[in-house]
N, C-alpha and C positions, 0 to 999 in steps of 0.2 A: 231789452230783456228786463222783465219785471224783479225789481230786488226783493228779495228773501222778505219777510215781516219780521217783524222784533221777535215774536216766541220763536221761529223755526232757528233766527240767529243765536238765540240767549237761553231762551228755557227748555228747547227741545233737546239740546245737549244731554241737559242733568237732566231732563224726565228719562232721557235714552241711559245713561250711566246708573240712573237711580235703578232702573229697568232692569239692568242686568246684573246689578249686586244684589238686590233684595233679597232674591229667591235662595241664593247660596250666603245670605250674607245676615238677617237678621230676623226674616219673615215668621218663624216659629219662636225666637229669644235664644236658641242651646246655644248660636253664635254668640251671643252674647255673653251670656253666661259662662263660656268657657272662657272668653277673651278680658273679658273684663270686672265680671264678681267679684273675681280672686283678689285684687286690688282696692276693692269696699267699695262704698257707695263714692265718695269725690276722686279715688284712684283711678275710678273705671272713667269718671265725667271727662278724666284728666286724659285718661285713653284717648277714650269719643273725640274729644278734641284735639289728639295731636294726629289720630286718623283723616279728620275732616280735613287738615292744613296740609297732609301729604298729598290727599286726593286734589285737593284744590291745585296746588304748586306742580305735581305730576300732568293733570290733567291740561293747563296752562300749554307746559313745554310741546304736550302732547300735541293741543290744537296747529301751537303756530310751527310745529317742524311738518304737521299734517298739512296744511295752510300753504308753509312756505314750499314743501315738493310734490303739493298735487296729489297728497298719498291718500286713497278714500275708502282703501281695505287694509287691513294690516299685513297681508304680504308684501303691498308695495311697497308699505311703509318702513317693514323693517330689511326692505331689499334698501332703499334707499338709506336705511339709518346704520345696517351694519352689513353691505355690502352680499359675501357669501357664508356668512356666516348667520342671516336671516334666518336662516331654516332652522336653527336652534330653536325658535324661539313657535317657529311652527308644532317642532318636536313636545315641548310642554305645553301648548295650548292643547293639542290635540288628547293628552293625558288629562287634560284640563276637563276637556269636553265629556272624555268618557265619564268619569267620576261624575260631574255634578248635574249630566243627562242624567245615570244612572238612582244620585239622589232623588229630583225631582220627581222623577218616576214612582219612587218607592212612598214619600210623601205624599203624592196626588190619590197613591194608591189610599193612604192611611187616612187621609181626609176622608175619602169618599164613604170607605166604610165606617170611621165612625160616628159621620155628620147626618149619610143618608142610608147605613148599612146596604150600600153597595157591596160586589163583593172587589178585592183590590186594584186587582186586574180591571175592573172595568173603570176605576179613576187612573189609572195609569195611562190604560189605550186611548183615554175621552183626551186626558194634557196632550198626547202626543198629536192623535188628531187635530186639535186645535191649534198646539204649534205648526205644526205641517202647511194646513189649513192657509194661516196668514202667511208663511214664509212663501206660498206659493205665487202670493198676487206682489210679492216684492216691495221696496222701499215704502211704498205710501202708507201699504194697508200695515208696517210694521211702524209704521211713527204715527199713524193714526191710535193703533195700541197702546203707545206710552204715551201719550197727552190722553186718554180718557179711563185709561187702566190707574194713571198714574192721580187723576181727582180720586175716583175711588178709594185710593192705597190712602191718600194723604187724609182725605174724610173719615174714613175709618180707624184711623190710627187719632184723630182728633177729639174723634165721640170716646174712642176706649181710653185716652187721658182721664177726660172729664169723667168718664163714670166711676172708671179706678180712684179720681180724687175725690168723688162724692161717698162711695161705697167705703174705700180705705184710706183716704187722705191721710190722718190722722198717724198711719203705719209708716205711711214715706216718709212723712217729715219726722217722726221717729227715728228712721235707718240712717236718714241724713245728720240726725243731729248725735247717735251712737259713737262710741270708739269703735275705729274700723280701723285696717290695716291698710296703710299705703304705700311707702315704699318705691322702690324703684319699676316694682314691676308691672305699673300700669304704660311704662314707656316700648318696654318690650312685647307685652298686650296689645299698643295701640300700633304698632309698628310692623309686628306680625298681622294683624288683619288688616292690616291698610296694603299689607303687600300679596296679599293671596284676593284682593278685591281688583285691587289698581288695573287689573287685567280690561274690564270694563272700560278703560280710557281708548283703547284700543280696538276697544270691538264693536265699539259704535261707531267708529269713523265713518261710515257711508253719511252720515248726519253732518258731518264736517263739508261737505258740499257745500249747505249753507254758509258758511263763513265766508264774507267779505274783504275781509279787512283781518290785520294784526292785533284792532283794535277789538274785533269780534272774538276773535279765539280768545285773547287776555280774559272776556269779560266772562265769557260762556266758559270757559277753564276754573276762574273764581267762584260761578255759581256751584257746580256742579258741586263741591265737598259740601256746604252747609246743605242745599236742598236732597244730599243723596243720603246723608246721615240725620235732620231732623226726626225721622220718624223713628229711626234708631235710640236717639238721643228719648223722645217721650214713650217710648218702649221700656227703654233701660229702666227711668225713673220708675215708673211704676211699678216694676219688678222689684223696686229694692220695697218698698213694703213688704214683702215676706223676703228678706235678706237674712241669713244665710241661707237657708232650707232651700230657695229657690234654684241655688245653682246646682242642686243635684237631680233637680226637675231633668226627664228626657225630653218633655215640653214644654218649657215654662206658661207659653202661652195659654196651655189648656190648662193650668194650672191655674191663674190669673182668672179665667172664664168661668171655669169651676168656683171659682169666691166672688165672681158677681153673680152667678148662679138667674142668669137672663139666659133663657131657651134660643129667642130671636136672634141679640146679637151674638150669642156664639155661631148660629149656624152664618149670620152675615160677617163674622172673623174669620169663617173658614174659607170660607166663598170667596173671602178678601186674601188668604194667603195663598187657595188654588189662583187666584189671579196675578199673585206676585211670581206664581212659580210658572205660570203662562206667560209673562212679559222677559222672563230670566230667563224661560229656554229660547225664546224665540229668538231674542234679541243675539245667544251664543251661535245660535244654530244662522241666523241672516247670517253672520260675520262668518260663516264658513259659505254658505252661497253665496255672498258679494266677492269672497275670496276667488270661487271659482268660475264666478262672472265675470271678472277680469280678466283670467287666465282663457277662459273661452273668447272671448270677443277680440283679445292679442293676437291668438293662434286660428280663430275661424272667422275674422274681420266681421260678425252676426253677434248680434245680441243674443243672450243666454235663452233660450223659448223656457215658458213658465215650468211644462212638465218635466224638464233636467232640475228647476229649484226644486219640485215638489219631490222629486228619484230621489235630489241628493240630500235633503231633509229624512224623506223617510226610513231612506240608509243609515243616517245616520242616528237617527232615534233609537230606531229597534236594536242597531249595535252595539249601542250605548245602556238601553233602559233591560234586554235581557242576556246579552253576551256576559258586561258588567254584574248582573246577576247572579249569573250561571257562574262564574267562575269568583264569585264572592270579594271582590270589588270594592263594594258596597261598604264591607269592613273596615278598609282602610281607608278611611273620608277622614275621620280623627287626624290619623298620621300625614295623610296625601295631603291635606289642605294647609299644616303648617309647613310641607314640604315642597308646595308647589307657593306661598309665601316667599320664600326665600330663592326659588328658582327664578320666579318673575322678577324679583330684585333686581338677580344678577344678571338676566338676559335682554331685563328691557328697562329696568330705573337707573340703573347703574350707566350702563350706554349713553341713554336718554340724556343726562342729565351731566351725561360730559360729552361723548363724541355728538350726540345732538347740540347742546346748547353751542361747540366750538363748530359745527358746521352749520346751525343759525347765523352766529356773528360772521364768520366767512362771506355765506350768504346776502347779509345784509349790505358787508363792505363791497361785493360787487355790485349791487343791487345799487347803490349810491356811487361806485365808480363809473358806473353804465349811467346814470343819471347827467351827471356832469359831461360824460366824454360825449354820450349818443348812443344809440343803438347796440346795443352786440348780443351774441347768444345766449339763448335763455339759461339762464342759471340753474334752475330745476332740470334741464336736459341734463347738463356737467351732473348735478348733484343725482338724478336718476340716471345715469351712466354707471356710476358705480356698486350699483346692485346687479343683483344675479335678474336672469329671465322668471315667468312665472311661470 
């Protein structure tokens, strides 16, 4: 069997993590600006960076308890990491899904009309479509998406540095060099959106197939914080050119657009953010069809057939992007997103990062007792024994 290549072990990780935070996590700037303005201009950098070092160190534990129990959706994985009491964590992802389908929805809508005066509805139904679309043809065509979706994201965010610093350089390094207020509460900033993102370690797993090695997961776990907040990071700065005013911006970004006052790259920024909010549905919505590709292939010994992905995509779009609607949902993204912050903490960092990391060393001491003695039962058996069924 042909081994894996260096991108699909190392960089497809983070293009896949970067994939799934963007769209709910920084693609327009409000993320931003709500998480991190508040704290100034080196508060917020202070943020960005203690965010990047959770992602990275999360994401680590994440690969190699993925790595070491064979867990390549997050059901199995958290059947294996916290037995039956898994299904918690179902329970919030699932609240997870409706809200930030329902965003994306409402955003594709708001693009469309005011990039190409569409009317909303039809940037809405075009995302969903096109999520659908790829989730249908399964693993490939969804990691072919975040390696070219994700050049895109990255070239675009590189041009709009440079023109921000040619057009207003002068303004950032201004904001930079201002009294600003810092404080403690760029730690609480960087800690609450590291924990309503972190979710993304999780939901890329089917990508974790590729991983070889202990040595793979360490490596692709480390990349993924700096490459999934880079373009966070040269977003932010530029915003702080019009610092303060900016964080009351509902879009920062159009805001920014607006004072380079380029017809072309605005409509290629928008085109860049329906693609981030393309890559962040698809990527939420695979991790629910790989979740129930498992579960079908457990219980009807057959592989999942395409048109149950594309049912259970479309199921779940439309319940998400007009249910969430209809019943105003949508409101509570403010509140839901620092609330599902601290939910994830507590049902999947918090675990992780004890009853995982003590059932990795476990783990490894039989894994080296086996070594020495000879042969004996797989250990990942033992260690997937103790989750529930799917």
């Amino acid at each position: 069997m042909t081994k894996p290549s260096w991108f699909r072990r190392f960089l497809l990780p983070a293009f896949a993590f970067k994939a799934v935070i963007i769209g709910g996590g920084y693609a327009t700037g409000r993320e931003l600006a709500e998480f991190f303005l508040p704290s100034g201009p080196w508060g917020g950098l202070l943020g960005i960076l203690l965010a990047t070092v959770i992602w990275s160190v999360v994401c680590v534990v994440t690969f190699l308890f993925a790595h070491a129990t064979g867990s390549e959706d997050y059901r199995t994985f958290f059947s294996r990491l916290l037995g039956r009491f898994g299904v918690t964590f179902e329970v919030a992802y699932f609240v997870f899904v409706i809200l930030i389908l329902a965003v994306f929805g409402a955003a594709a809508g708001a693009i469309a009309s005011a990039t190409f005066g569409w009317p909303s509805l039809a940037g809405t139904i075009l995302l969903m479509a096109l999520i659908a679309s790829v989730a249908f043809f399964g693993n490939a065509a969804v990691e072919r998406l975040f390696k070219y979706v994700s050049i895109f994201i990255y070239g675009t965010y590189a041009i709009f540095l440079i023109l921000c610093l040619t057009h207003f350089g002068s303004r950032v390094a201004a904001g930079f060099t201002a009294p600003a207020p810092v404080g403690s509460g760029w730690a609480l900033g960087g800690l609450t959106y590291a924990g309503y993102n972190i979710i993304g370690a999780v939901v890329i797993l089917p990508v974790s197939r590729h991983l070889t090695s202990r040595r793979d997961a360490v490596v692709a776990g480390l990349i993924c914080g700096p490459l999934a907040m880079l373009p966070a990071a040269l977003f932010f700065t530029c915003m702080i050119a019009y610092y303060p005013g900016i964080g009351a911006a509902t879009l920062p970004s159009d805001l920014l657009l607006q004072k380079l006052d380029l017809p072309i790259f605005r409509i290629l920024f928008q085109v860049m953010i329906f693609s981030a909010l393309l890559e962040s549905g698809t990527g939420i919505v695979h991790a629910v069809n790989e979740r129930i590709a498992h579960a079908w292939a457990l219980h009807r010994r057959t592989t999942i057939p395409r048109s149950a992905r594309l049912g259970a995509a479309a199921c779940l779009l439309i319940g998400s992007v007009f249910l969430a609607g209809g019943f105003g949902l949508v409101d509570l993204i403010a509140k839901g997103y620092r609330l599902l912050a601290w939910v994830f903490i507590a049902v999947y960092v918090v675990p992780l990062l004890t009853i995982g990391v003590w059932k990795l060393r476990r783990l490894t001491r039989v894994k080296l007792a086996s070594a020495k003695s000879g042969p004996t039962p797989s250990s990942n058996t033992a260690l997937a024994g103790q989750g529930g069924k799917s």
